[in-house]
N, C-alpha and C positions, 0 to 999 in steps of 0.2 A: 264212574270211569268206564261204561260202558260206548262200546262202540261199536258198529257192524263190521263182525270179521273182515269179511270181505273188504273193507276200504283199510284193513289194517295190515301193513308191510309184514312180513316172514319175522323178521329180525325183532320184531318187539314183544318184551316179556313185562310179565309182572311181578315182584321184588316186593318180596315181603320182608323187612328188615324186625328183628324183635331184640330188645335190651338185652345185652348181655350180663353176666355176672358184674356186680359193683358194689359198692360199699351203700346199705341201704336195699339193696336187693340182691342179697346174695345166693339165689339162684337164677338170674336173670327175670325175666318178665315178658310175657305173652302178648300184656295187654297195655304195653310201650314199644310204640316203636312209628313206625312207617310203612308205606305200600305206595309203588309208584310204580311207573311204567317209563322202561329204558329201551332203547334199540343196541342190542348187543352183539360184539360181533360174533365168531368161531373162538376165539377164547373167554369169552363171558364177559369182555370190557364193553363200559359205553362206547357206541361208536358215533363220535361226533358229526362226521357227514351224516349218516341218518338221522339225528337229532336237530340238526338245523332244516331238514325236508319236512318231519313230520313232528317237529317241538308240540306242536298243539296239541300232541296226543297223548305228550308225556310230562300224566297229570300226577299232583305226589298228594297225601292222604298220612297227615300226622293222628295219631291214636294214644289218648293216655285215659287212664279211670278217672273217670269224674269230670273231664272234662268234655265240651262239647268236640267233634272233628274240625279239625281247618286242613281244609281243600286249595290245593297250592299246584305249582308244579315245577317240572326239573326247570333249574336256568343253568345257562350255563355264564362263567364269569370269567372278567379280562384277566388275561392270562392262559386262560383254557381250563380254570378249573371250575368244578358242580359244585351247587348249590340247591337245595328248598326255597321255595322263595311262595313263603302263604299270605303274604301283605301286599296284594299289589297296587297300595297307594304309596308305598315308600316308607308308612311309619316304621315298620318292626324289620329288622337284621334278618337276614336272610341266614338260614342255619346249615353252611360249610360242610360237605364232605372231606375229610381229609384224605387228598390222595386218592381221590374216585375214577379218576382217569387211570391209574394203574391198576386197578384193584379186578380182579374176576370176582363178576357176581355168581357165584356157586352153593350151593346149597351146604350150609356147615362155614363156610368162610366167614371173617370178620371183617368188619368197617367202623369207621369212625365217624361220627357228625357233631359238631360243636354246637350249641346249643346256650345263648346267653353267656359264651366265655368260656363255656367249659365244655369239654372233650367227654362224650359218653360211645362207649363201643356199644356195636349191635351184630345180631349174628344175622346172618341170610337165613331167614326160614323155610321160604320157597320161591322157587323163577319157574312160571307157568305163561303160557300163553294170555293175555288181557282176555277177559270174558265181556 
């Protein structure tokens, strides 16, 4: 996900999303989750005009033990709302944010992404600059 600063706009961070508490992992988990790269505004929401300038830059990075990484990146979907999208032949379902467009990505805050039909929360662990 690297990129030269320099051709990288102000507005884009990196979002590191990790599992929250759930049944099966009842302290959450480090080494579940996501990392992607969003253009956010002054309150922490994607901001969609930036996102349609510089979409190519915002690449997403799903993370589970044992398994290998799939390299995807934000879409955004009819209607207005985000999605992961790591299959870009069309086999595999694209895995839904719920409600990403309202949500401030802040450090401590919660998010939802659906995942095979089912709803798993993730905490923000950190919004850093893309390195």
């Amino acid at each position: 996900m690297a990129a030269s600063r320099s051709a990288m706009p102000a507005s884009l961070r990196r979002i590191r999303l990790e599992l929250a508490r759930e049944p099966g992992h009842p302290e959450g988990s480090g080494e579940i989750g996501y990392d992607f790269v969003a253009p956010l505004d002054a309150q922490g929401r994607i901001d969609a005009d930036e996102w349609r300038v510089h979409r190519t830059l915002c690449k997403a990075v799903r993370f589970r033990p044992e398994e290998e990484v799939d390299i995807g990146h934000l879409a955004r979907r009819p209607g207005g709302s985000w999605a992961f999208k790591f299959d870009i032949q069309g086999d595999e379902d694209d895995e839904p944010g719920y409600r990403f467009n309202d949500h401030a990505f802040r450090i401590g805050e919660y998010v939802s992404v659906s995942e095979d039909g089912k709803m798993h929360t993730f905490r923000v662990a950190s919004v850093r600059e893309p390195s």
